[in-house]
PDB file of N, CA, C and O in Angstrom, chain B, residues numbered from 101:
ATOM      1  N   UNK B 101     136.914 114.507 148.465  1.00  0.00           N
ATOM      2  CA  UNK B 101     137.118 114.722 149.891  1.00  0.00           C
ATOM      3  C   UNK B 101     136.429 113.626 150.705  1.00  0.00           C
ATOM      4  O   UNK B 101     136.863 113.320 151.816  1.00  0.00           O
ATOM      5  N   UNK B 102     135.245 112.969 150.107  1.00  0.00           N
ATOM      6  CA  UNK B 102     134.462 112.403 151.000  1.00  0.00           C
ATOM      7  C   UNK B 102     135.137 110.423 151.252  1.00  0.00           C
ATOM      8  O   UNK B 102     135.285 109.652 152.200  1.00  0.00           O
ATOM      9  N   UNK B 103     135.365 110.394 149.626  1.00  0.00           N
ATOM     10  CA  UNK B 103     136.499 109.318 149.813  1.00  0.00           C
ATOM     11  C   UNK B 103     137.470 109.151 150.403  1.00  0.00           C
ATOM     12  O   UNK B 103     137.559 108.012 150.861  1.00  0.00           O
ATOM     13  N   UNK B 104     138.599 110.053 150.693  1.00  0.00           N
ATOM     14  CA  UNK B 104     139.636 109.933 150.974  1.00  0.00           C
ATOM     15  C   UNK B 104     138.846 110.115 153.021  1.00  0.00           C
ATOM     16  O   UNK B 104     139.718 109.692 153.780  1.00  0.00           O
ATOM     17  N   UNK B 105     137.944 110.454 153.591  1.00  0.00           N
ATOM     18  CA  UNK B 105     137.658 110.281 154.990  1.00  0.00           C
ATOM     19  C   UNK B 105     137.301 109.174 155.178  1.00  0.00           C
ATOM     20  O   UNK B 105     137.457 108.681 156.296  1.00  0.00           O
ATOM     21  N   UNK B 106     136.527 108.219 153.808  1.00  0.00           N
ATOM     22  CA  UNK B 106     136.248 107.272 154.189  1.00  0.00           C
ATOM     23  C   UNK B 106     137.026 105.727 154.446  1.00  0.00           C
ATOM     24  O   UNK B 106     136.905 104.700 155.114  1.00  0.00           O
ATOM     25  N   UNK B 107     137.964 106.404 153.334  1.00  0.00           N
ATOM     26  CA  UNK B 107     139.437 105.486 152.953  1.00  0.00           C
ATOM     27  C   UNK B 107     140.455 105.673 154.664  1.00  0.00           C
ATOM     28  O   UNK B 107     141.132 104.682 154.937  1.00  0.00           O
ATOM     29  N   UNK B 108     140.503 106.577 155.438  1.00  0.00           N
ATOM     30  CA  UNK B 108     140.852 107.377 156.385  1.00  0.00           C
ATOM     31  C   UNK B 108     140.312 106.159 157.472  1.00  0.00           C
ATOM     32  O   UNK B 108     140.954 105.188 157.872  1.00  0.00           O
ATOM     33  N   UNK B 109     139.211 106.471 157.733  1.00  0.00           N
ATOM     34  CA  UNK B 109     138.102 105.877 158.300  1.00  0.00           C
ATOM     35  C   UNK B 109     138.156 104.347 158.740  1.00  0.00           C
ATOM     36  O   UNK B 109     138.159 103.854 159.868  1.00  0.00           O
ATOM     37  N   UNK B 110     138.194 103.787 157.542  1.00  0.00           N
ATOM     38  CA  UNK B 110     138.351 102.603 157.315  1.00  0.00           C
ATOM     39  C   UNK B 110     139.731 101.931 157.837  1.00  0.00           C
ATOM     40  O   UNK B 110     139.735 100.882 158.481  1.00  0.00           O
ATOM     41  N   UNK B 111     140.819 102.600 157.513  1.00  0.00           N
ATOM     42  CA  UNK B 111     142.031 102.472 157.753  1.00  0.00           C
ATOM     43  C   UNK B 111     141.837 102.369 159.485  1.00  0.00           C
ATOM     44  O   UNK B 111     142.186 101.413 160.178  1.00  0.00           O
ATOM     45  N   UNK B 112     141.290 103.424 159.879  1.00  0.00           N
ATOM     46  CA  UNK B 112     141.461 103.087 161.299  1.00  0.00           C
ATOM     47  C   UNK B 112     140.523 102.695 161.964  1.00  0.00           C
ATOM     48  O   UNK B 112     140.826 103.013 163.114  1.00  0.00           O
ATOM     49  N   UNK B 113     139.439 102.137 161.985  1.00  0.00           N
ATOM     50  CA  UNK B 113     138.665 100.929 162.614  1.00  0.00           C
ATOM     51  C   UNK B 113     139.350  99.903 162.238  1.00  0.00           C
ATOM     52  O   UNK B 113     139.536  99.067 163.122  1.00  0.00           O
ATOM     53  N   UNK B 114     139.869  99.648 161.035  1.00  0.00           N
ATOM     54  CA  UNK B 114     140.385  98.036 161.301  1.00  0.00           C
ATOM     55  C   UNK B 114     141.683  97.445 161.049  1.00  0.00           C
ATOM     56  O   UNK B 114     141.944  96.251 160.904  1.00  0.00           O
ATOM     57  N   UNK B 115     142.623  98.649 161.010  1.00  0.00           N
ATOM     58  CA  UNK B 115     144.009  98.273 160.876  1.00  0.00           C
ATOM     59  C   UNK B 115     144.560  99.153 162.554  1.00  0.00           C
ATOM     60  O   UNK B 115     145.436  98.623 163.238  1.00  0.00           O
ATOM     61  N   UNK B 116     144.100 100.077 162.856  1.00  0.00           N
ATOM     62  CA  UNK B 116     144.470 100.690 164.277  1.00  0.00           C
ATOM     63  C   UNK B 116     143.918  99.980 165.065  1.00  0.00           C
ATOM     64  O   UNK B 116     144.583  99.043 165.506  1.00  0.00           O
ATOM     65  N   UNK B 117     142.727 100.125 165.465  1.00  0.00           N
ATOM     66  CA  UNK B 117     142.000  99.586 166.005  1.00  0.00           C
ATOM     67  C   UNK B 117     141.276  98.118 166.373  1.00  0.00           C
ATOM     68  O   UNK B 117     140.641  97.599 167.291  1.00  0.00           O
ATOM     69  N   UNK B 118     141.912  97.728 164.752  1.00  0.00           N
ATOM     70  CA  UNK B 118     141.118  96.114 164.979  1.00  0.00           C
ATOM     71  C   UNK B 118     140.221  95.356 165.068  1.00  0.00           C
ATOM     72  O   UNK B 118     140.182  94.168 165.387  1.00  0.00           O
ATOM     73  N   UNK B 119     139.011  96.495 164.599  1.00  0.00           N
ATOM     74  CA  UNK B 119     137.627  95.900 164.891  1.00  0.00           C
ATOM     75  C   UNK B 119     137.590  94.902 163.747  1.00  0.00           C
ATOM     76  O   UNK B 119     138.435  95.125 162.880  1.00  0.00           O
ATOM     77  N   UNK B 120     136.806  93.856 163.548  1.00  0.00           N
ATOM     78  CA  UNK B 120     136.378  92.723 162.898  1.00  0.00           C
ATOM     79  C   UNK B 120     135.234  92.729 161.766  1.00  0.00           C
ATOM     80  O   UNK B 120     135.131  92.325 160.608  1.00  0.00           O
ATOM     81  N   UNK B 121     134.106  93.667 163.086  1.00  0.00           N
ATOM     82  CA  UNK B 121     132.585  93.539 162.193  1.00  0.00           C
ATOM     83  C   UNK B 121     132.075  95.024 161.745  1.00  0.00           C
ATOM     84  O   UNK B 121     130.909  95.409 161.666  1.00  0.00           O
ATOM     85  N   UNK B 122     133.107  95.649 161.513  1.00  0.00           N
ATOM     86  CA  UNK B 122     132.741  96.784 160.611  1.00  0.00           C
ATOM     87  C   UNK B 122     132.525  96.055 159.416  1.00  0.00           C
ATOM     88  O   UNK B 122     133.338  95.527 158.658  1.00  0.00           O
ATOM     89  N   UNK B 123     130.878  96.137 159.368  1.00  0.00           N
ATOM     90  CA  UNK B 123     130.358  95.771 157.568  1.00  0.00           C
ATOM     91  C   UNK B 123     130.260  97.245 156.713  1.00  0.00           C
ATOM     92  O   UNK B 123     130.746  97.228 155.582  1.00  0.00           O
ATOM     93  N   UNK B 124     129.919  97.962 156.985  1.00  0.00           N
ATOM     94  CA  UNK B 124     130.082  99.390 156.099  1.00  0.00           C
ATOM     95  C   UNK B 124     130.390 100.678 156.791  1.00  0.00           C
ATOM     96  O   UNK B 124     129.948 100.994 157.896  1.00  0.00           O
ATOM     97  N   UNK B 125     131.332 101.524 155.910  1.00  0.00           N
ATOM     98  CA  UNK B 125     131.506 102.909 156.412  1.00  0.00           C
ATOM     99  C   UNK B 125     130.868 103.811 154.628  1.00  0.00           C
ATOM    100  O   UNK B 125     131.082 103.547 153.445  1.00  0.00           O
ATOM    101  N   UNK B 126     130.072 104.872 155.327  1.00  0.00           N
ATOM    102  CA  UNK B 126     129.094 105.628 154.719  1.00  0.00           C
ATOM    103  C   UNK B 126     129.107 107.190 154.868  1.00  0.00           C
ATOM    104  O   UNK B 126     129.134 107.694 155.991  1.00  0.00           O
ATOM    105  N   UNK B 127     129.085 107.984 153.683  1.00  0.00           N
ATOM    106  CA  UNK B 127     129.412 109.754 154.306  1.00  0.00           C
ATOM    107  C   UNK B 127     127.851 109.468 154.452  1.00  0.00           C
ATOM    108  O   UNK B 127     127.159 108.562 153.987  1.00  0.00           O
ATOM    109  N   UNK B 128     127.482 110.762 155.410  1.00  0.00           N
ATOM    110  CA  UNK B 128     126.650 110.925 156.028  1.00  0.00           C
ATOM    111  C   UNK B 128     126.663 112.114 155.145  1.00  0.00           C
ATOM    112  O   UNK B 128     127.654 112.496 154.523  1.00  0.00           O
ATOM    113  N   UNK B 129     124.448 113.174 155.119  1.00  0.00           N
ATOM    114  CA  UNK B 129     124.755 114.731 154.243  1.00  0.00           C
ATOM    115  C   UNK B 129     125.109 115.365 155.026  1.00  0.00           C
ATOM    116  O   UNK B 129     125.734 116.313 154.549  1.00  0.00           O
ATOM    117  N   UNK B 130     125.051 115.382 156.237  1.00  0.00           N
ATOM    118  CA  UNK B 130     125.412 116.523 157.063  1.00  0.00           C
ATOM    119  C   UNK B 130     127.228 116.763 157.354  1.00  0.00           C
ATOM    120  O   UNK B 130     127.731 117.581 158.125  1.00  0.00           O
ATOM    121  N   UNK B 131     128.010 115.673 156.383  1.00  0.00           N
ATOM    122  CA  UNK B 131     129.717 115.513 156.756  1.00  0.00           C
ATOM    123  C   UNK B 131     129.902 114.516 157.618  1.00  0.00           C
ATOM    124  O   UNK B 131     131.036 114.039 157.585  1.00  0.00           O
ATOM    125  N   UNK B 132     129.303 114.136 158.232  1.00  0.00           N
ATOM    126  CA  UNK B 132     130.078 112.655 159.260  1.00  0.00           C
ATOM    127  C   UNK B 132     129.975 111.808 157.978  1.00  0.00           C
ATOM    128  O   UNK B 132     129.735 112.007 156.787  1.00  0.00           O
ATOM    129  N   UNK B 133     130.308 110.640 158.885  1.00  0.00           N
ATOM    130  CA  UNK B 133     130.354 109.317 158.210  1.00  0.00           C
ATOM    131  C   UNK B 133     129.566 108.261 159.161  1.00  0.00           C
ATOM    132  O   UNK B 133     129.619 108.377 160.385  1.00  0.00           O
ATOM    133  N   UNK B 134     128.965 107.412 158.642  1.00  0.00           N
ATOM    134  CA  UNK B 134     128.529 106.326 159.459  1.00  0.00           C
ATOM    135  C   UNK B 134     128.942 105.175 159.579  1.00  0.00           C
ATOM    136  O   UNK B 134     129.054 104.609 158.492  1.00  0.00           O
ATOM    137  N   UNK B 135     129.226 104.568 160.463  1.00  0.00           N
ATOM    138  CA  UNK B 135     129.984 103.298 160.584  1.00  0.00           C
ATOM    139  C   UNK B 135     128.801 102.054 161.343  1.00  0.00           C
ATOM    140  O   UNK B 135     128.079 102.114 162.339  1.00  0.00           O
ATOM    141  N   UNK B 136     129.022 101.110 160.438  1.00  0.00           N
ATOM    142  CA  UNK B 136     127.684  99.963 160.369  1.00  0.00           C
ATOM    143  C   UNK B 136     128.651  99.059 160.962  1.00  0.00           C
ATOM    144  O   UNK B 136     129.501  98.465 160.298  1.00  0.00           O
ATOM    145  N   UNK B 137     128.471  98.930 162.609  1.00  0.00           N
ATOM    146  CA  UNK B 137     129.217  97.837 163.334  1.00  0.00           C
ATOM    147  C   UNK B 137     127.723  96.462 163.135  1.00  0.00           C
ATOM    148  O   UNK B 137     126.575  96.686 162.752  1.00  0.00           O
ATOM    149  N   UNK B 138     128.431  94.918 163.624  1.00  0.00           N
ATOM    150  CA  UNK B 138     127.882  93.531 163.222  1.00  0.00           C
ATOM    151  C   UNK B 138     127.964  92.902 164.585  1.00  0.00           C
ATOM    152  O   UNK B 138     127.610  91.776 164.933  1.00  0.00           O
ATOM    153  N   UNK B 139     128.481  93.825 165.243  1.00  0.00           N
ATOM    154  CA  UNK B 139     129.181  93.473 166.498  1.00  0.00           C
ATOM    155  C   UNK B 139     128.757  94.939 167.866  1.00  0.00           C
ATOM    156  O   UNK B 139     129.244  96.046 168.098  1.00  0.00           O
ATOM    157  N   UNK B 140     127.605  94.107 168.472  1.00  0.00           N
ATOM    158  CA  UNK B 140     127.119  95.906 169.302  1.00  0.00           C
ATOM    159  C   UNK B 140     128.263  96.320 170.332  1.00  0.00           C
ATOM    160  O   UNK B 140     128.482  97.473 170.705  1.00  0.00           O
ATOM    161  N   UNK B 141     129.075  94.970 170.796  1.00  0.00           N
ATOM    162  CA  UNK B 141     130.074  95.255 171.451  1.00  0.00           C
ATOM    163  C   UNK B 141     131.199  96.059 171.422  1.00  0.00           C
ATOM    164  O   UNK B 141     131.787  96.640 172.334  1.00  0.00           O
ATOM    165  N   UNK B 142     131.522  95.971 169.558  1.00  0.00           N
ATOM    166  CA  UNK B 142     132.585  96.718 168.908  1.00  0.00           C
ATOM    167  C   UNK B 142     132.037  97.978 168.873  1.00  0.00           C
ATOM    168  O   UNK B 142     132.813  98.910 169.085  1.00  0.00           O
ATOM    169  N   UNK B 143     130.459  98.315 168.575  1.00  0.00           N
ATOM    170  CA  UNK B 143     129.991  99.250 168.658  1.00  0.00           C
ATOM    171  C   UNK B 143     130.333 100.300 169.400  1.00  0.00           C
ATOM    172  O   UNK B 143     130.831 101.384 169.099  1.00  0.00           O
ATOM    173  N   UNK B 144     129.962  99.783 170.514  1.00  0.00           N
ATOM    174  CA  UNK B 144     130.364 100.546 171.775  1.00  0.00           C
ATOM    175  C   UNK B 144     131.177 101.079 172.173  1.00  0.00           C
ATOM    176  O   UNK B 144     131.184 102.085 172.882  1.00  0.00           O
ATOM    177  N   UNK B 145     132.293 100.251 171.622  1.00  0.00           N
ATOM    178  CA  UNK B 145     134.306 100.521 171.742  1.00  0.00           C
ATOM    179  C   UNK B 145     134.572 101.602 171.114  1.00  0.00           C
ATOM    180  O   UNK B 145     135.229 102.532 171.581  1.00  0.00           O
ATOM    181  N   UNK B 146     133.976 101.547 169.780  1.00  0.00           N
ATOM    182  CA  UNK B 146     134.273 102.820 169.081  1.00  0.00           C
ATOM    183  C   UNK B 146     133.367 103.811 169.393  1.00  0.00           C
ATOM    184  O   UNK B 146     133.920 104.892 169.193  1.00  0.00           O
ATOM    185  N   UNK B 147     131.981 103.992 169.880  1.00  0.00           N
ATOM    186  CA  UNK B 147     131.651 105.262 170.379  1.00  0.00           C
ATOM    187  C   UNK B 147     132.090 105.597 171.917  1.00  0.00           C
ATOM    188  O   UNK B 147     131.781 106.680 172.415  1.00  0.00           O
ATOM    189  N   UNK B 148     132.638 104.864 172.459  1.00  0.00           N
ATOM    190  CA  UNK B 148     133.383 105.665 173.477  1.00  0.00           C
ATOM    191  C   UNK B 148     134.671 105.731 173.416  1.00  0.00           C
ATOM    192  O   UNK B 148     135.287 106.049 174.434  1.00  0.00           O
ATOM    193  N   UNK B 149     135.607 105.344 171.779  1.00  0.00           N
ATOM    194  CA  UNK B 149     136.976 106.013 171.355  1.00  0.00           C
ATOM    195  C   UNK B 149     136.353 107.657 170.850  1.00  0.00           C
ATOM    196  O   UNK B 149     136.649 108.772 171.280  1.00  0.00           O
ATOM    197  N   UNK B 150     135.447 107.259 169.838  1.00  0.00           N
ATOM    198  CA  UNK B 150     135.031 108.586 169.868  1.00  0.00           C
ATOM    199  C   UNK B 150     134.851 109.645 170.534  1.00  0.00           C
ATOM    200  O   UNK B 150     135.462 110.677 170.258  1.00  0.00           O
ATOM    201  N   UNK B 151     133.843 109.550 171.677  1.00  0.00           N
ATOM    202  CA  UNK B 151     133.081 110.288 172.492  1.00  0.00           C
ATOM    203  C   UNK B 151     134.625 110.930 173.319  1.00  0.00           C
ATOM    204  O   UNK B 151     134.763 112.143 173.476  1.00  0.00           O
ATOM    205  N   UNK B 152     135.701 109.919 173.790  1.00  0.00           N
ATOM    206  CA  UNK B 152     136.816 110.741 173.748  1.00  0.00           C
ATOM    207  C   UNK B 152     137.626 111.342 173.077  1.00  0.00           C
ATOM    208  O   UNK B 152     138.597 111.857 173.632  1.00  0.00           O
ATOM    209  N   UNK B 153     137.454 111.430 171.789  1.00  0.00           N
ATOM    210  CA  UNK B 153     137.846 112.081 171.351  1.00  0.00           C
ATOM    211  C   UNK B 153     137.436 113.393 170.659  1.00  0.00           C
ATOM    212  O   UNK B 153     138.055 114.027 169.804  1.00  0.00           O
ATOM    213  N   UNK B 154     136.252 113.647 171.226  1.00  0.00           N
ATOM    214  CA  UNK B 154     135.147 114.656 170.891  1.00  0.00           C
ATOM    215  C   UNK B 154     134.446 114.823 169.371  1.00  0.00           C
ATOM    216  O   UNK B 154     134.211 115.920 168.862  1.00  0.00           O
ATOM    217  N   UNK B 155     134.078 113.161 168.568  1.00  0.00           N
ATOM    218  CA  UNK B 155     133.855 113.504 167.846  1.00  0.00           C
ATOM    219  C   UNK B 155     132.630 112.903 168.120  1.00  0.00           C
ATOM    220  O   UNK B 155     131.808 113.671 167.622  1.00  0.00           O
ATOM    221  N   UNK B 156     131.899 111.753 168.744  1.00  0.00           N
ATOM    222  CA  UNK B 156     130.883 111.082 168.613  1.00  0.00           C
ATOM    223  C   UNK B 156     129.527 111.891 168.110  1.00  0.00           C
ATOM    224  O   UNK B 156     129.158 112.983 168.543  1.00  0.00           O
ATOM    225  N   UNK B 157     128.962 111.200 167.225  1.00  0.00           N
ATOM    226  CA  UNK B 157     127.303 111.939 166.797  1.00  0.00           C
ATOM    227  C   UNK B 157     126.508 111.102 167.288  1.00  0.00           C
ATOM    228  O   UNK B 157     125.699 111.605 168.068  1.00  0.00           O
ATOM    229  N   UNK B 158     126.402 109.731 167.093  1.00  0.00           N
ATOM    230  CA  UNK B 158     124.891 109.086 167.429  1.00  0.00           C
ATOM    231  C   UNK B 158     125.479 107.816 167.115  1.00  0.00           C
ATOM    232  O   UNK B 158     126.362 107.542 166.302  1.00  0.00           O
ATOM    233  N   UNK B 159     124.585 106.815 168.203  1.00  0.00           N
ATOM    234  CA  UNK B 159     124.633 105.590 168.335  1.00  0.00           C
ATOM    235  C   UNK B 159     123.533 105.019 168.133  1.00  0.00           C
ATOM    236  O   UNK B 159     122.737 105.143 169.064  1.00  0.00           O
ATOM    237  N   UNK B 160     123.123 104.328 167.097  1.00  0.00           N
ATOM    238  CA  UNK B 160     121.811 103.984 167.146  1.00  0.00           C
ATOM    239  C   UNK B 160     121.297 102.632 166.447  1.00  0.00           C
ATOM    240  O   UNK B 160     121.108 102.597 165.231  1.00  0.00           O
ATOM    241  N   UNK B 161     121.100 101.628 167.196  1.00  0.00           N
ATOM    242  CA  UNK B 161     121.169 100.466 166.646  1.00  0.00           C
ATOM    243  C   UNK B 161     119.828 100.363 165.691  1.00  0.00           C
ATOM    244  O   UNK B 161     118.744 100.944 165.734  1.00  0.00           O
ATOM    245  N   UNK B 162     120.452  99.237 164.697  1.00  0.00           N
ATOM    246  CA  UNK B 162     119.485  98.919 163.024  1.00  0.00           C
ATOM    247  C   UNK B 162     118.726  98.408 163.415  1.00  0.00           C
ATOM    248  O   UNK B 162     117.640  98.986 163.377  1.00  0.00           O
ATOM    249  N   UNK B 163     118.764  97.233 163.942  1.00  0.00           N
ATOM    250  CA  UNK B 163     117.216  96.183 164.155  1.00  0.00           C
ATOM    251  C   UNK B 163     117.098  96.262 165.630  1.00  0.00           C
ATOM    252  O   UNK B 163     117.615  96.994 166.473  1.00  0.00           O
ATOM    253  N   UNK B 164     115.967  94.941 165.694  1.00  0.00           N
ATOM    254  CA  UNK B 164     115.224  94.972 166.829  1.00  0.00           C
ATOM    255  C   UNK B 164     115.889  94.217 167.433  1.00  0.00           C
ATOM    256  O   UNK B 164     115.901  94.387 168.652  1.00  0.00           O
ATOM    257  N   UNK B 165     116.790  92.972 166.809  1.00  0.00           N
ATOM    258  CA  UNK B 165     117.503  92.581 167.383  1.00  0.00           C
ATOM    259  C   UNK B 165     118.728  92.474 168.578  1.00  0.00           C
ATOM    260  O   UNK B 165     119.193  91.699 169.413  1.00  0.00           O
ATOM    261  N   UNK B 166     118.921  94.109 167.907  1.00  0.00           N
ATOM    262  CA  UNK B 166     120.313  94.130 168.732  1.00  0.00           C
ATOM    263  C   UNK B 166     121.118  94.159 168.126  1.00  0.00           C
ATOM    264  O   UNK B 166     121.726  95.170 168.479  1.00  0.00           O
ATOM    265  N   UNK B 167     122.067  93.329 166.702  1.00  0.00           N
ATOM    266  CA  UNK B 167     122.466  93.339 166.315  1.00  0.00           C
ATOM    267  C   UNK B 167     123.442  93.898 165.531  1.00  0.00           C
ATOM    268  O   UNK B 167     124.572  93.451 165.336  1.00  0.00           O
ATOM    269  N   UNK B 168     123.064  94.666 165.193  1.00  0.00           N
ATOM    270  CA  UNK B 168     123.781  95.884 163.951  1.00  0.00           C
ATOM    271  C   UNK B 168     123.483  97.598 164.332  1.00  0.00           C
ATOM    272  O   UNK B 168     122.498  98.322 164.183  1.00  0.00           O
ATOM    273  N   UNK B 169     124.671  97.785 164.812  1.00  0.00           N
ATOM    274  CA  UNK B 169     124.461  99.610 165.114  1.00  0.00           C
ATOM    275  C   UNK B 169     125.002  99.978 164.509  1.00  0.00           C
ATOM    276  O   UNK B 169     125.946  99.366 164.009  1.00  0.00           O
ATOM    277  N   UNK B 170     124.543 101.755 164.097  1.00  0.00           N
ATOM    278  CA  UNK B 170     125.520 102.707 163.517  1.00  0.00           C
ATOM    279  C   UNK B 170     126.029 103.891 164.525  1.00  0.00           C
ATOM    280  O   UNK B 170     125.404 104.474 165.412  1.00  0.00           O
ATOM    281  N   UNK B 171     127.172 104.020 164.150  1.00  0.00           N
ATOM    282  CA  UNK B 171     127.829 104.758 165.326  1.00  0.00           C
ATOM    283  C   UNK B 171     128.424 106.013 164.264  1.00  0.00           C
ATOM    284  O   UNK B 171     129.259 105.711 163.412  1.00  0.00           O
ATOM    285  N   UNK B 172     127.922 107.439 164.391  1.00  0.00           N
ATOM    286  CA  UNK B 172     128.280 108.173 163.347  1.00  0.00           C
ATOM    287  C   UNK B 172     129.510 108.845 164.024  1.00  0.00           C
ATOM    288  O   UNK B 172     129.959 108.792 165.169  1.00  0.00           O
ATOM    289  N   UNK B 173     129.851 109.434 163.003  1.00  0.00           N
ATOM    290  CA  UNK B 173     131.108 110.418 163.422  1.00  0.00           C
ATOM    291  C   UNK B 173     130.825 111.712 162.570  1.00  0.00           C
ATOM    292  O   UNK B 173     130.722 111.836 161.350  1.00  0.00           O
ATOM    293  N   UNK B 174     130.732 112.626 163.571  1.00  0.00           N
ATOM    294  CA  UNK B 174     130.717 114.299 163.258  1.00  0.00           C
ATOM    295  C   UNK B 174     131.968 115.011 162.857  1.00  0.00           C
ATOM    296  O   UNK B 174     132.803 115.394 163.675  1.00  0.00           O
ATOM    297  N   UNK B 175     132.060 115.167 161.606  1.00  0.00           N
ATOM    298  CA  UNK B 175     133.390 115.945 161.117  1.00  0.00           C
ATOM    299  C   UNK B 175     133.344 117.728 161.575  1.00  0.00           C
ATOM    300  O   UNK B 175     134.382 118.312 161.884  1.00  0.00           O
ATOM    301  N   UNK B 176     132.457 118.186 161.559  1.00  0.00           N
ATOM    302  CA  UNK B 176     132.493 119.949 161.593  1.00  0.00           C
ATOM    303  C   UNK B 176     132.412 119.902 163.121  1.00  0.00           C
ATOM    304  O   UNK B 176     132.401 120.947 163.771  1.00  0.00           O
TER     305      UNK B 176
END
């Protein structure tokens, strides 16, 4: 089950959607998945596709940089 959301997942950040710097998608234990944007801009795009679509969990960037956020998605 957890493959086939992530296979899902994947499919649509970057064949729907088009993002570039998705470097990893990850199940999360609680059922989301996490998505490791390279790009905080793309980041953003997809937590407010999310957030309309009532699934967004958390946005929360990796380094200090700036650089690399994860933007989860809440399945339940």
């Amino acid at each position: 089950k957890g493959r086939a959301i992530i296979k899902k997942m994947y499919d649509l950040v970057t064949k729907q959607l088009k993002f570039k710097t998705v470097e990893d998608i990850q199940p999360l234990k609680d059922g989301g998945v996490a998505f490791i944007f390279g790009d905080k801009a793309e980041a953003s795009k997809f937590a407010a596709y999310l957030k309309k679509a009532g699934a967004l969990g958390k946005v929360v960037p990796l380094r200090r940089d700036g650089k690399r956020t994860m933007v989860s998605l809440k399945t339940k």
